[in-house]
N, CA, C and O of each residue as an XYZ file, in Angstrom:
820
protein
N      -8.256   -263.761   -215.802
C      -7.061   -263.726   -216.638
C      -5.878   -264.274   -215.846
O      -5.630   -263.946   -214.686
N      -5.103   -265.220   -216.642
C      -3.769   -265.657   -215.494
C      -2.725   -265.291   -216.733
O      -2.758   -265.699   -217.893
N      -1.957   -264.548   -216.211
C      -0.470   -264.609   -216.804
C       0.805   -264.739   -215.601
O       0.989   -264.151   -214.535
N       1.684   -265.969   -216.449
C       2.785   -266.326   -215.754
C       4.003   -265.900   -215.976
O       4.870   -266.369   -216.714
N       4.020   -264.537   -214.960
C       5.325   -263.873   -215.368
C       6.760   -264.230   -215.258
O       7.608   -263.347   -215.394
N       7.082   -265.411   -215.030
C       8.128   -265.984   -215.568
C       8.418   -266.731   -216.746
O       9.428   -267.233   -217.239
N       7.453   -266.661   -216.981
C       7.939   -266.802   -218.774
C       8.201   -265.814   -219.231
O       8.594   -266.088   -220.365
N       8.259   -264.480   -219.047
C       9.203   -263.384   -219.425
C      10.532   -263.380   -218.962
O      11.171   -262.333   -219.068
N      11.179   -264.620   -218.344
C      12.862   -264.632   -218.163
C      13.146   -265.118   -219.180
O      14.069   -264.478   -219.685
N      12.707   -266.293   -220.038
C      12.771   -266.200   -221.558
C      12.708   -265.770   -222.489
O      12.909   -266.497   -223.461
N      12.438   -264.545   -222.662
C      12.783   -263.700   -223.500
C      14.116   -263.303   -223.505
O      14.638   -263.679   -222.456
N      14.824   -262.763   -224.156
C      16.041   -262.370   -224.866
C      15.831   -260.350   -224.356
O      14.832   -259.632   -224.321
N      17.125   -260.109   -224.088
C      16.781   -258.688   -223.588
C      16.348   -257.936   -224.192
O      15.683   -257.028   -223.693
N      16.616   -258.066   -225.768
C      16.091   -257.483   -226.474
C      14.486   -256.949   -226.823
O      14.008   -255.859   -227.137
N      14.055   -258.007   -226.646
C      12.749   -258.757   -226.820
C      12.174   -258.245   -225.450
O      11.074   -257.692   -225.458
N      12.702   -258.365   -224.550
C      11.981   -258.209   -223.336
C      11.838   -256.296   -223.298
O      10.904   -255.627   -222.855
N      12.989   -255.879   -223.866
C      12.784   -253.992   -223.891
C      11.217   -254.078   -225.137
O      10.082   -253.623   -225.276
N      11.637   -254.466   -225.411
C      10.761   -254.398   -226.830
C       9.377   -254.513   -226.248
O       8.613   -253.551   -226.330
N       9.072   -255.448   -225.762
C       7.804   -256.115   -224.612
C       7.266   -254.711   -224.171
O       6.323   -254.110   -224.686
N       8.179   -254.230   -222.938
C       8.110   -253.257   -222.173
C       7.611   -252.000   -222.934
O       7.336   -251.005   -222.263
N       7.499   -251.974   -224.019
C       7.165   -250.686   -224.691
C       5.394   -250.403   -224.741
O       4.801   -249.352   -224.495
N       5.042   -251.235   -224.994
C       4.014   -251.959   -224.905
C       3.110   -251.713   -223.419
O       1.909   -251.444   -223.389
N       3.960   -251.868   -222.276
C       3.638   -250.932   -221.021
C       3.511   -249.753   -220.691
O       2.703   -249.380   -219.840
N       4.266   -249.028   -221.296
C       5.052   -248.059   -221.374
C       3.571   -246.667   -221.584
O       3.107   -245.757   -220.898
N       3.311   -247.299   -223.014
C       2.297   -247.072   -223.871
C       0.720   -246.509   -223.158
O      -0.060   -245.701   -223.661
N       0.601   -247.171   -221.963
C      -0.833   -247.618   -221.267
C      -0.606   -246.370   -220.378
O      -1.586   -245.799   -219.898
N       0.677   -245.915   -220.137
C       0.969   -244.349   -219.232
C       0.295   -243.646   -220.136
O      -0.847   -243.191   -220.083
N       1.610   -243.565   -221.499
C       1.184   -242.432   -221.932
C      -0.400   -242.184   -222.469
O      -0.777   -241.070   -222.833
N      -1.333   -243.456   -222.468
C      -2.022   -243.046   -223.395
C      -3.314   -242.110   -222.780
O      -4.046   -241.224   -223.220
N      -3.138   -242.874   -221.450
C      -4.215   -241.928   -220.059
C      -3.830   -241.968   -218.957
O      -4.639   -241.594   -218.109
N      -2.744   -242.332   -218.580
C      -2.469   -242.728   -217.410
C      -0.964   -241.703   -216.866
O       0.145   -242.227   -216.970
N      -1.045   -240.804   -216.519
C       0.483   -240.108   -216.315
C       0.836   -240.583   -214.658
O       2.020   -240.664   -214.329
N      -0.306   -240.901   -213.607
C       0.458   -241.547   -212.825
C       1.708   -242.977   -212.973
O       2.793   -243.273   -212.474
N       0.721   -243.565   -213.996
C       1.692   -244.817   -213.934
C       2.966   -244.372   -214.723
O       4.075   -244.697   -214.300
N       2.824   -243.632   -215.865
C       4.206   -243.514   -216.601
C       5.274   -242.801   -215.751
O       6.458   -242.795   -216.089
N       4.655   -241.986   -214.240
C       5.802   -241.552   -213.313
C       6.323   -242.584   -212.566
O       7.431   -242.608   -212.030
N       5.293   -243.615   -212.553
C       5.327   -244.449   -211.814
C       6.704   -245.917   -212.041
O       7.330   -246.725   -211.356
N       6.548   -245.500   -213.419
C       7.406   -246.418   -214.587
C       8.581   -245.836   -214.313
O       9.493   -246.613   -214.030
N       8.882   -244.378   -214.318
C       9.988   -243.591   -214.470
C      11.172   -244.240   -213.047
O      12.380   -244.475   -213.027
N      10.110   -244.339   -212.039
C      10.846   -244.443   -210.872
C      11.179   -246.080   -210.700
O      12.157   -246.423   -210.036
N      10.495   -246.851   -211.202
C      10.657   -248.599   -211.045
C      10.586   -249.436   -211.873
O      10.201   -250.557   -211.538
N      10.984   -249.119   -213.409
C      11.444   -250.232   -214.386
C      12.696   -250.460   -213.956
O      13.206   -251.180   -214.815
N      13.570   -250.219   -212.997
C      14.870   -250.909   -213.087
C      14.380   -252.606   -212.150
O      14.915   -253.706   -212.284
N      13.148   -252.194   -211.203
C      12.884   -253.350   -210.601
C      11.704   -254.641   -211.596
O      11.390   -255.800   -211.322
N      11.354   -253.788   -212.710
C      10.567   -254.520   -213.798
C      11.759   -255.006   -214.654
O      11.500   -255.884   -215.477
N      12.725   -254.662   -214.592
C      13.489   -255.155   -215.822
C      14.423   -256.466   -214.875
O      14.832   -257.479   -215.441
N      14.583   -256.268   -213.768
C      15.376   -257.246   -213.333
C      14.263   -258.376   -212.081
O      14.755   -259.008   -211.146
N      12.908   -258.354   -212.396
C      12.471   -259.038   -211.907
C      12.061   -259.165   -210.612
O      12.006   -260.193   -209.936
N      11.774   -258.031   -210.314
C      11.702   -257.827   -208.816
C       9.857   -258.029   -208.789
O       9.241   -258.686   -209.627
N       9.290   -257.362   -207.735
C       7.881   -257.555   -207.453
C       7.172   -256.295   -208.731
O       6.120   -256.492   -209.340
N       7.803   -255.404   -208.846
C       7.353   -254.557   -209.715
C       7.103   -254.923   -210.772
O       6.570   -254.090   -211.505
N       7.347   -256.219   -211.298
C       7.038   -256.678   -212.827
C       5.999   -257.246   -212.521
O       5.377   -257.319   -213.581
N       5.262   -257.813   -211.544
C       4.141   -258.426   -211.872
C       3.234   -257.016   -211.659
O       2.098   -256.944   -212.126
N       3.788   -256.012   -210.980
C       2.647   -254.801   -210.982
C       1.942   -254.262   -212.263
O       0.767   -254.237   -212.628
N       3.546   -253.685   -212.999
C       3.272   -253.686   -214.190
C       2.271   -254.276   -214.754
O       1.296   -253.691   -215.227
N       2.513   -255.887   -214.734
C       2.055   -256.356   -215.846
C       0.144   -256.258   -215.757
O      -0.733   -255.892   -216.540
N       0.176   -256.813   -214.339
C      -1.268   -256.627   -213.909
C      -2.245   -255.320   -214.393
O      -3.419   -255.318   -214.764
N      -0.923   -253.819   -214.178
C      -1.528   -252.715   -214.484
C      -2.129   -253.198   -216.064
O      -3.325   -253.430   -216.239
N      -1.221   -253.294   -217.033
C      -1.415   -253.244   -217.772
C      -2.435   -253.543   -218.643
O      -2.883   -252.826   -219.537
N      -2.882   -255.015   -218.216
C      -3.577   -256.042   -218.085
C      -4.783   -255.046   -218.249
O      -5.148   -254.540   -219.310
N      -5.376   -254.843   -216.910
C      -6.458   -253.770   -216.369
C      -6.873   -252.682   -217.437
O      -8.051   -252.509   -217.750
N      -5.732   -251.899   -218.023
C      -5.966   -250.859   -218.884
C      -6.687   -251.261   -219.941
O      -7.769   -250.849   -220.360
N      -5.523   -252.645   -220.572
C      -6.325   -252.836   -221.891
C      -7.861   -253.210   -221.200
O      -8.777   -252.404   -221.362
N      -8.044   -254.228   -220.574
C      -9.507   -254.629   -220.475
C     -10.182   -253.321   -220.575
O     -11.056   -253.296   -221.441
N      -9.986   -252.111   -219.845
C     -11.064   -251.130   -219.431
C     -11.165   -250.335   -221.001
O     -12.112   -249.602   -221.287
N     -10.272   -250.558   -221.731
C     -10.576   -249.651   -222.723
C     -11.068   -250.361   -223.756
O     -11.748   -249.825   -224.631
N     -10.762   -251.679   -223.754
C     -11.632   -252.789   -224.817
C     -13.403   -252.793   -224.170
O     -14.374   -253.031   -224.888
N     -13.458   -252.543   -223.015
C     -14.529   -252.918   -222.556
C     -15.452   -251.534   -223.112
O     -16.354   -251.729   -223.926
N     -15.277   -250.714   -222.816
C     -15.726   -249.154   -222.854
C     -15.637   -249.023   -224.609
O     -16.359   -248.182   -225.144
N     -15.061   -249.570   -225.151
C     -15.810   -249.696   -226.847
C     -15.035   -250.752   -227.460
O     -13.887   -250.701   -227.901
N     -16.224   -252.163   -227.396
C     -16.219   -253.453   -227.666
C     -16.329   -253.495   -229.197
O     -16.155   -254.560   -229.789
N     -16.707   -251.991   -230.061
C     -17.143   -252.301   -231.320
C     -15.989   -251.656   -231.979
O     -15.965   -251.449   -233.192
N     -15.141   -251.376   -231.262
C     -13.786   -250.506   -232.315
C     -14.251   -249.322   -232.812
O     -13.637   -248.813   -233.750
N     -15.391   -248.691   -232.282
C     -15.639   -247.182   -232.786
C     -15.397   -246.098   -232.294
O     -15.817   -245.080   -232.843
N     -14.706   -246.047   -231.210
C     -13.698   -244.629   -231.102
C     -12.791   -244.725   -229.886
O     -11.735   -244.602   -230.507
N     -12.470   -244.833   -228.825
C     -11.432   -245.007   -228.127
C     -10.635   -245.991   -227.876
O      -9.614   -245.713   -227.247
N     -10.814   -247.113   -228.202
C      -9.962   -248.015   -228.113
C      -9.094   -247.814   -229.623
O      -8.415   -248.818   -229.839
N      -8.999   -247.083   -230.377
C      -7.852   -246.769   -231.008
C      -7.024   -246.237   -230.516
O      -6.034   -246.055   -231.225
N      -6.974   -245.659   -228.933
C      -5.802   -245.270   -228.533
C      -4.848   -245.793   -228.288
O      -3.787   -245.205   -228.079
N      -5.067   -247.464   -228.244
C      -3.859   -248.403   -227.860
C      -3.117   -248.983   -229.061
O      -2.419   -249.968   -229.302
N      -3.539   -248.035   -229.630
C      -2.320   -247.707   -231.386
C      -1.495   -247.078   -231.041
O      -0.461   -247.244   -231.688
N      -1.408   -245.758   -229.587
C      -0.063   -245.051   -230.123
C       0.638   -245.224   -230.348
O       1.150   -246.193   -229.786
N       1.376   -244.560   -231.316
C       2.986   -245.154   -231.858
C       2.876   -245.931   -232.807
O       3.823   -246.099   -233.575
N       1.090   -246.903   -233.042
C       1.550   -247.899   -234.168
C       1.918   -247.139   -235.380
O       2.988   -247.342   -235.954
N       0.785   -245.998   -235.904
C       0.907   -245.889   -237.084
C       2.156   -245.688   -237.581
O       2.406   -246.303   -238.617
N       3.090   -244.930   -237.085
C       4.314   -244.534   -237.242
C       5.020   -245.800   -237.733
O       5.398   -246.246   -238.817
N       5.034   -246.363   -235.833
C       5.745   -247.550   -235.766
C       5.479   -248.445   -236.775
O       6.520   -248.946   -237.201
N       4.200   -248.949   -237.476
C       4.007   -249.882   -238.716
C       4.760   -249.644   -239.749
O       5.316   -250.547   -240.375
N       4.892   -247.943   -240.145
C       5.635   -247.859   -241.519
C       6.996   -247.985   -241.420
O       7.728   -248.249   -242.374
N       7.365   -247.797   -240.259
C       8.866   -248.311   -239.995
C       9.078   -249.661   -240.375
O       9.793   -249.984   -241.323
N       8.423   -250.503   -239.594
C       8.310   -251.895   -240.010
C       8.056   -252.549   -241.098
O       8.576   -253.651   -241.270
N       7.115   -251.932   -242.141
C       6.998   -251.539   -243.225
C       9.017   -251.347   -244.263
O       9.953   -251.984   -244.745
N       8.612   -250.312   -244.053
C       9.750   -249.545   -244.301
C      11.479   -250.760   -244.548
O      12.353   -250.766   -245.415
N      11.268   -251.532   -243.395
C      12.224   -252.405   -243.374
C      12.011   -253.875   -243.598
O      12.684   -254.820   -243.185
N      11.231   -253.866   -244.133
C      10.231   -255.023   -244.989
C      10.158   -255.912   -243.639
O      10.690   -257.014   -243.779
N       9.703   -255.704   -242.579
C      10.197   -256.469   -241.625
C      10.721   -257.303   -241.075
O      10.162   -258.190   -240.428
N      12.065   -257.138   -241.265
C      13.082   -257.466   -241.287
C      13.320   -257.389   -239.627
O      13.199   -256.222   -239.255
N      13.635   -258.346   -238.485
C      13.261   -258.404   -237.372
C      14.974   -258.085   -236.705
O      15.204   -257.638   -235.581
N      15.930   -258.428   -237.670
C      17.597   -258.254   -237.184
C      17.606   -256.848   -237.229
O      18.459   -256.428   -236.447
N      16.965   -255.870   -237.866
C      16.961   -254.189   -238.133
C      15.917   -253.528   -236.923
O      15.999   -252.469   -236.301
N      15.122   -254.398   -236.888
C      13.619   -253.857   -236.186
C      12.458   -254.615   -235.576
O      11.591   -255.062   -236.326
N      12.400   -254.750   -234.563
C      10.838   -255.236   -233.967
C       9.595   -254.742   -233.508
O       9.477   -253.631   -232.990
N       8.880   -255.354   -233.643
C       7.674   -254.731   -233.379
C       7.991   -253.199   -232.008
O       7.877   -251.985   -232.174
N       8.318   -253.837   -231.011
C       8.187   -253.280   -229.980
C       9.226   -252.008   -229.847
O       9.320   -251.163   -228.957
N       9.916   -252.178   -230.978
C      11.068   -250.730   -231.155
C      10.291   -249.958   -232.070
O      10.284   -248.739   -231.898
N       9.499   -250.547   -233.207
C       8.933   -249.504   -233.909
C       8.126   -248.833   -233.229
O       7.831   -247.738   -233.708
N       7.480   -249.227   -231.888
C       6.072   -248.585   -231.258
C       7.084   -247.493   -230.618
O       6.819   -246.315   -230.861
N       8.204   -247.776   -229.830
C       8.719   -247.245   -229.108
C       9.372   -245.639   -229.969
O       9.323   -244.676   -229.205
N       9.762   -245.411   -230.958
C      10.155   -244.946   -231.723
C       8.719   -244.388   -232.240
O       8.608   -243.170   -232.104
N       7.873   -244.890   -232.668
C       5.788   -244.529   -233.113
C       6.037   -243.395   -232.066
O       6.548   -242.326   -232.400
N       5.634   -243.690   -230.719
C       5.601   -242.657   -229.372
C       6.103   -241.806   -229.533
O       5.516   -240.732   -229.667
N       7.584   -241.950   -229.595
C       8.293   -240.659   -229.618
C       8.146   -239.299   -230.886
O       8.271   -238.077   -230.972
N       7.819   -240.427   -231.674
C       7.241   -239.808   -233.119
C       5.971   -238.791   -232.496
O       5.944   -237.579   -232.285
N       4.901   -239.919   -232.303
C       3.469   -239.524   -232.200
C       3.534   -238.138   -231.279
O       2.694   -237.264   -231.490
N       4.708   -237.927   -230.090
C       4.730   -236.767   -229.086
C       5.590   -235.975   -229.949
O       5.600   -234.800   -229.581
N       6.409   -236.231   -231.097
C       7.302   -234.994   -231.363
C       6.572   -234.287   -232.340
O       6.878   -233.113   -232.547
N       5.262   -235.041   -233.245
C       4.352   -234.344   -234.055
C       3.476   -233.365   -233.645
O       3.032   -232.316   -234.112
N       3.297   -234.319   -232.157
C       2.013   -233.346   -231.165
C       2.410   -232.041   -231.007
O       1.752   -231.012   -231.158
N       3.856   -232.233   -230.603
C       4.192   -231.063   -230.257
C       4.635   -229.891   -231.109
O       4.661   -228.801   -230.539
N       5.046   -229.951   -232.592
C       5.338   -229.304   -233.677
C       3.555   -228.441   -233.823
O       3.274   -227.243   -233.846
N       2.696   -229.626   -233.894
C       1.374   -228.820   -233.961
C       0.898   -228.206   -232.734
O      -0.332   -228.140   -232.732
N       1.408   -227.766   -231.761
C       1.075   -227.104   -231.017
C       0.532   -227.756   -229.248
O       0.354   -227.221   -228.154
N       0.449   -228.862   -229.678
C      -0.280   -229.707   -228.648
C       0.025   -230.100   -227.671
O      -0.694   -229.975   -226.680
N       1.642   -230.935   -227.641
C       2.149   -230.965   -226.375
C       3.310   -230.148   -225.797
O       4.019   -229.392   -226.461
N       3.402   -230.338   -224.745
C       4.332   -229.603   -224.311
C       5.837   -230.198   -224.595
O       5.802   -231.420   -224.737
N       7.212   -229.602   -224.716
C       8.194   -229.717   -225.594
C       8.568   -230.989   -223.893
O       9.050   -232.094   -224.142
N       8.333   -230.687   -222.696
C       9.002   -231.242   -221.353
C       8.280   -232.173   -221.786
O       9.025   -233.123   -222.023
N       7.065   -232.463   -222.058
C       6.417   -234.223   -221.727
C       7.300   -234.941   -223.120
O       7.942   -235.969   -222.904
N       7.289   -234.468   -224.228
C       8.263   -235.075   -225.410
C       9.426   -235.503   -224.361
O       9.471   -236.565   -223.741
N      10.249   -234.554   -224.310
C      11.558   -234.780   -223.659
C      11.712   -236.219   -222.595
O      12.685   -236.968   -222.502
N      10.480   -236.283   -221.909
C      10.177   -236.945   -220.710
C       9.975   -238.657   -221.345
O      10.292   -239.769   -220.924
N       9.528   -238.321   -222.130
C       9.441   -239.710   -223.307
C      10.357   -240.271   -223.760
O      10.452   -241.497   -223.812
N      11.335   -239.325   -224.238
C      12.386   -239.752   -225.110
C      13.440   -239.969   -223.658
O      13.693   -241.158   -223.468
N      13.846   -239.356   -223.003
C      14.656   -239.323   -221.701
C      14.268   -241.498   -220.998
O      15.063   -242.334   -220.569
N      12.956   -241.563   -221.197
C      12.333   -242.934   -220.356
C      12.591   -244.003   -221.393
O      12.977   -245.118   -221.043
N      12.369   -243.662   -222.772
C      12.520   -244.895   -223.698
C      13.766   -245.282   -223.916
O      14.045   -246.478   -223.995
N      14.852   -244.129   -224.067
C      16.508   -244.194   -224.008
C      16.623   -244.881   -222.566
O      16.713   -246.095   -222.749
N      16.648   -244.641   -221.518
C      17.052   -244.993   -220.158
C      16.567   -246.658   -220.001
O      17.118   -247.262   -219.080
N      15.538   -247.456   -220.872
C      15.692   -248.524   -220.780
C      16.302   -249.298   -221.844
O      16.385   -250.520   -221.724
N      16.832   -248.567   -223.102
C      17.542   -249.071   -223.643
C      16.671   -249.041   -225.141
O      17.297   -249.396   -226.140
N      15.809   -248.787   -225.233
C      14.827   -248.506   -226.291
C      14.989   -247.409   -227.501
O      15.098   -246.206   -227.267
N      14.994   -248.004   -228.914
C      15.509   -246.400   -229.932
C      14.601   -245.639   -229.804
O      13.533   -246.155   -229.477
N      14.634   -244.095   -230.006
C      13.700   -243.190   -230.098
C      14.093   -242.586   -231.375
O      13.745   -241.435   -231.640
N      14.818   -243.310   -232.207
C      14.630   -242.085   -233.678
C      15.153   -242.989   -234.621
O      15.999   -243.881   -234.677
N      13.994   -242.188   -235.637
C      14.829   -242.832   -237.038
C      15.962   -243.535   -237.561
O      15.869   -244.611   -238.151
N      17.062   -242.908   -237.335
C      18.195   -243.189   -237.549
C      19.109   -243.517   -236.735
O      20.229   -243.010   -236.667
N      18.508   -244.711   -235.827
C      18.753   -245.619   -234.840
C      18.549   -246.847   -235.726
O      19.476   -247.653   -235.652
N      17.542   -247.176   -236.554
C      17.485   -248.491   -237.552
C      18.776   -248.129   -238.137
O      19.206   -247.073   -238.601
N      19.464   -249.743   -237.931
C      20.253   -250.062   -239.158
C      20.002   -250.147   -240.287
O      18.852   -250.540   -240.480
N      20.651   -249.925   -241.283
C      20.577   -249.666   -243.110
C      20.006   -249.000   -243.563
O      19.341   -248.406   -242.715
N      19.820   -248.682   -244.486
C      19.145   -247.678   -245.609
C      17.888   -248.163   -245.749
O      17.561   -249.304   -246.077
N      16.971   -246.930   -245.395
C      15.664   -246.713   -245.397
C      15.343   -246.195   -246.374
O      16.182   -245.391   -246.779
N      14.059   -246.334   -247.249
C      13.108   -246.244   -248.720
C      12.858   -244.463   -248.430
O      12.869   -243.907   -247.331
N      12.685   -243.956   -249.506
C      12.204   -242.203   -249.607
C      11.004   -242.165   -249.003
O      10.266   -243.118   -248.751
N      10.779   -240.587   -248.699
C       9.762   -240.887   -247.880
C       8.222   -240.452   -248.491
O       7.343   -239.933   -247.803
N       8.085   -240.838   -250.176
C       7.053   -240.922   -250.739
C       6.637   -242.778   -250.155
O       5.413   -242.884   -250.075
N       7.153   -243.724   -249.887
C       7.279   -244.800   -249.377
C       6.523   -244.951   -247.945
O       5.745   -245.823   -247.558
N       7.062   -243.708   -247.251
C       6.972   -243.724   -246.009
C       4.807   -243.410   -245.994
O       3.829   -243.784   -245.347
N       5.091   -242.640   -247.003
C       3.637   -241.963   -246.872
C       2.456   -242.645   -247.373
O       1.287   -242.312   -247.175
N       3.068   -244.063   -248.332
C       1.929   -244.702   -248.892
C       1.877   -246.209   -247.933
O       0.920   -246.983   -247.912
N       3.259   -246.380   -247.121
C       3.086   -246.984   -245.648
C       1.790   -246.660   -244.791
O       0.945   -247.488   -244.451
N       1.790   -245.328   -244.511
C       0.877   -244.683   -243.282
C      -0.401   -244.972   -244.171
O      -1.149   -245.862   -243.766
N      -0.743   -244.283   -245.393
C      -2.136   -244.321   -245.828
C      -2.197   -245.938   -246.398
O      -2.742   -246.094   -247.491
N      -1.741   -246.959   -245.803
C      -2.157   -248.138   -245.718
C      -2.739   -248.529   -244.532
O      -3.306   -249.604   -244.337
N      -2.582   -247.610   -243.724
C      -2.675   -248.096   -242.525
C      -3.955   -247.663   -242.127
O      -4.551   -246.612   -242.361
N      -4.426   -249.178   -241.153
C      -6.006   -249.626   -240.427
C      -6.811   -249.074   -240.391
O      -7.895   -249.452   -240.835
N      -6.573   -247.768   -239.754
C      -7.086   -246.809   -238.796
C      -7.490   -245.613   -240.182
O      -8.436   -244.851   -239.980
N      -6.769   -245.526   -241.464
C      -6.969   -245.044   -242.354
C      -8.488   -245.115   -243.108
O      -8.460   -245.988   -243.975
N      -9.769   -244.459   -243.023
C     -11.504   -244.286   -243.111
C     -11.556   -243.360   -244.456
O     -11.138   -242.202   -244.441
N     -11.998   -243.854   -245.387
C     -12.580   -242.824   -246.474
C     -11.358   -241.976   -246.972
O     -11.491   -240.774   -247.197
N      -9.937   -242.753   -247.170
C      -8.650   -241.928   -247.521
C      -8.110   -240.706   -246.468
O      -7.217   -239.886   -246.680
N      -9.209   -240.919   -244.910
C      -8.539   -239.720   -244.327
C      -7.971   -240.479   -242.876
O      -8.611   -241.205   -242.115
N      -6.561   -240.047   -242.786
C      -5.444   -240.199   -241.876
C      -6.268   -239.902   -240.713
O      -7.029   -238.945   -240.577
N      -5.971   -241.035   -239.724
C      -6.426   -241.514   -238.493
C      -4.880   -241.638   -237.308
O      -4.270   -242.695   -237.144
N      -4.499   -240.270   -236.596
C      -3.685   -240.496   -235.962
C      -4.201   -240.371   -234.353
O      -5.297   -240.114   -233.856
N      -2.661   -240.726   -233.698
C      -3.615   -241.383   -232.293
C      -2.360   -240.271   -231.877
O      -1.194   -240.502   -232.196
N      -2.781   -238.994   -231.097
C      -1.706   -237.729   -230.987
C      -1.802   -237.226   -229.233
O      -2.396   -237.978   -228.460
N      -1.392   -236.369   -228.890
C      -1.423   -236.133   -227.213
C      -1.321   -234.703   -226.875
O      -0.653   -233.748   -227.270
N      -2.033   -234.869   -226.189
C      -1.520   -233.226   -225.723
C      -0.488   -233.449   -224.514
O      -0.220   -232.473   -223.813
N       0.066   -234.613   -224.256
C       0.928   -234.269   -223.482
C       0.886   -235.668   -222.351
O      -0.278   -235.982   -222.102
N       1.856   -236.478   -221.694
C       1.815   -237.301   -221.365
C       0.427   -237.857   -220.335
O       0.205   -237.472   -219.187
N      -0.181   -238.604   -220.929
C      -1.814   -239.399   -220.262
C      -2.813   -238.970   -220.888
O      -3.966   -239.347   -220.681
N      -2.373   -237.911   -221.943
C      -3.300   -237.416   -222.730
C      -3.902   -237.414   -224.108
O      -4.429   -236.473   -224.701
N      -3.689   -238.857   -224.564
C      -3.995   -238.812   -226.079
C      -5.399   -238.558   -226.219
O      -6.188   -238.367   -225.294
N      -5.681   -238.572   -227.605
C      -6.784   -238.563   -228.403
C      -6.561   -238.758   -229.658
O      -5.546   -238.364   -230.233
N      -7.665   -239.502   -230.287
C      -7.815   -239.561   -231.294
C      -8.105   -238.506   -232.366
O      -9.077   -237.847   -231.998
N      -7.523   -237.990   -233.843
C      -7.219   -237.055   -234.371
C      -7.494   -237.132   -235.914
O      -6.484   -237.437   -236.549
N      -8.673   -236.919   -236.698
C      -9.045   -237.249   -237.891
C      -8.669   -236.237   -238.729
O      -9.028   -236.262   -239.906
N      -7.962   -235.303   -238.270
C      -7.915   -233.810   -238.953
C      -6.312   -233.914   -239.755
O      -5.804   -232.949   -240.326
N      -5.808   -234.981   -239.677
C      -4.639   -234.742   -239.748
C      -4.085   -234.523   -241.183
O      -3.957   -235.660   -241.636
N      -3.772   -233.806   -241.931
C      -3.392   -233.489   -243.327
C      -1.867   -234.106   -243.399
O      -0.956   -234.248   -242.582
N      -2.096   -234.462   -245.084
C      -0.871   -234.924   -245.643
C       0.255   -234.220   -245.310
O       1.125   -234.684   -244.573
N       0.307   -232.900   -245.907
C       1.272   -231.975   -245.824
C       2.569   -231.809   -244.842
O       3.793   -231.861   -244.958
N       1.494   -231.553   -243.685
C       2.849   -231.336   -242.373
C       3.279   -232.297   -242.249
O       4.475   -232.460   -242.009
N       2.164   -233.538   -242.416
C       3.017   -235.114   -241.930
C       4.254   -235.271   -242.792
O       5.361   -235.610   -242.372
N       4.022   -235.060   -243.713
C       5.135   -235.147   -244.912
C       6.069   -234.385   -244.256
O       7.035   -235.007   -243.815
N       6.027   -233.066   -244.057
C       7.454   -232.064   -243.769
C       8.041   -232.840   -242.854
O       9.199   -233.245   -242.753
N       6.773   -233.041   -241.988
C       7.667   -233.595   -240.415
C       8.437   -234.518   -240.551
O       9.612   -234.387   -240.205
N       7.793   -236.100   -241.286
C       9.158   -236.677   -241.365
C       9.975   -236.940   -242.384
O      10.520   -238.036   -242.507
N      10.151   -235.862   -243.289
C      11.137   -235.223   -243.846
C      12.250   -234.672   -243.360
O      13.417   -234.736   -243.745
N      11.747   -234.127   -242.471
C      12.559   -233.636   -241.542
C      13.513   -234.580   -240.409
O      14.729   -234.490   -240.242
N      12.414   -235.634   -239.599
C      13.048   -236.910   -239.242
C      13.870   -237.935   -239.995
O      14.798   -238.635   -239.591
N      13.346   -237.857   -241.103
C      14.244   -239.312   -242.451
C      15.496   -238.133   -242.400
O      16.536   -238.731   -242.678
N      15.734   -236.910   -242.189
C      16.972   -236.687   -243.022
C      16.792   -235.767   -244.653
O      17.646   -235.139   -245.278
N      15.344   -236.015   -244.962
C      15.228   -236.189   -246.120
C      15.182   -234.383   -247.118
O      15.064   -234.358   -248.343
């Protein structure tokens, strides 16, 4: 694999936080060394120092090992969804509309989602949430709802977003949830109901 990490000085800062989420992601999803690891040296990933090619390499590595370890899409490599499902209906949500929202803010915002659900159901701990939202703010990244500009659709909208979504088998909700930072898993149990309260509760609604 060759990637030439200076073609990431072309990106737009925006774009480049957005990128970074995407890294970010490969901590939380098994990895809690690297996301401490992130905590202490994205200021040298964001301004180009030697730490961005670490990153990127890490990153690199993760996906391969988890594409490799199930080549057929039948059960762990859905973990490198976290945040999508969320993050899609956002995007969704704002007909994707890229001046309101990008890919890489909806994931970023998905995460924070995906850990603040975990943790309502019991799963993660309230410090690894915090620890999330504390790392995605500190590079400049939204962590909530009502960080998108304009008026967002009800959240019967929101809900026929999610049950569009990929990962969605035989009408039953496929979320990618954590017990706590490096710790996801995949989660078939997940009922309409709370999802609904919960971001009911997030929309405002």
């Amino acid at each position: 694999m060759l990637a030439d990490t200076s073609v990431l000085d072309t990106l737009s800062p925006r774009d480049f936080r957005a990128g970074y989420a995407e890294v970010a992601k490969y901590g939380l999803i098994n990895d809690p060394e690297f996301f401490e690891w992130l905590e202490s040296n994205w200021e040298g990933i964001f301004s180009g120092g030697p730490e961005r090619d670490q990153a990127v390499a890490h990153s690199c590595r993760a996906k391969a090992a988890v594409v490799a370890a199930d080549e057929l899409e039948s059960g762990n490599r859905a973990l490198l969804n976290l945040g999508h499902t969320f993050g899609h209906s956002l995007e969704g949500a704002v007909a994707y509309e890229t001046e309101r929202l990008v890919h890489g803010e909806g994931v970023s915002i998905g995460m924070v989602l995906a850990h603040e659900f975990s943790e309502q159901l019991g799963l993660c701990p309230a410090e690894d949430t915090k620890r999330v939202i504390a790392h995605m703010e500190a590079v400049g990244l939204p962590t909530r709802i009502d960080q998108i500009p304009g008026q967002l659709p009800p959240i019967d909208t929101f809900m026929d977003l999610i049950a569009q979504d990929k990962k969605v088998s035989r009408g039953q909700l496929t979320f990618i949830l954590t017990k706590g930072i490096g710790t996801s898993y995949v989660d078939k149990t997940v009922s309409a109901e709370p999802l609904r309260a919960f971001l009911e509760e997030k929309l405002g609604k």
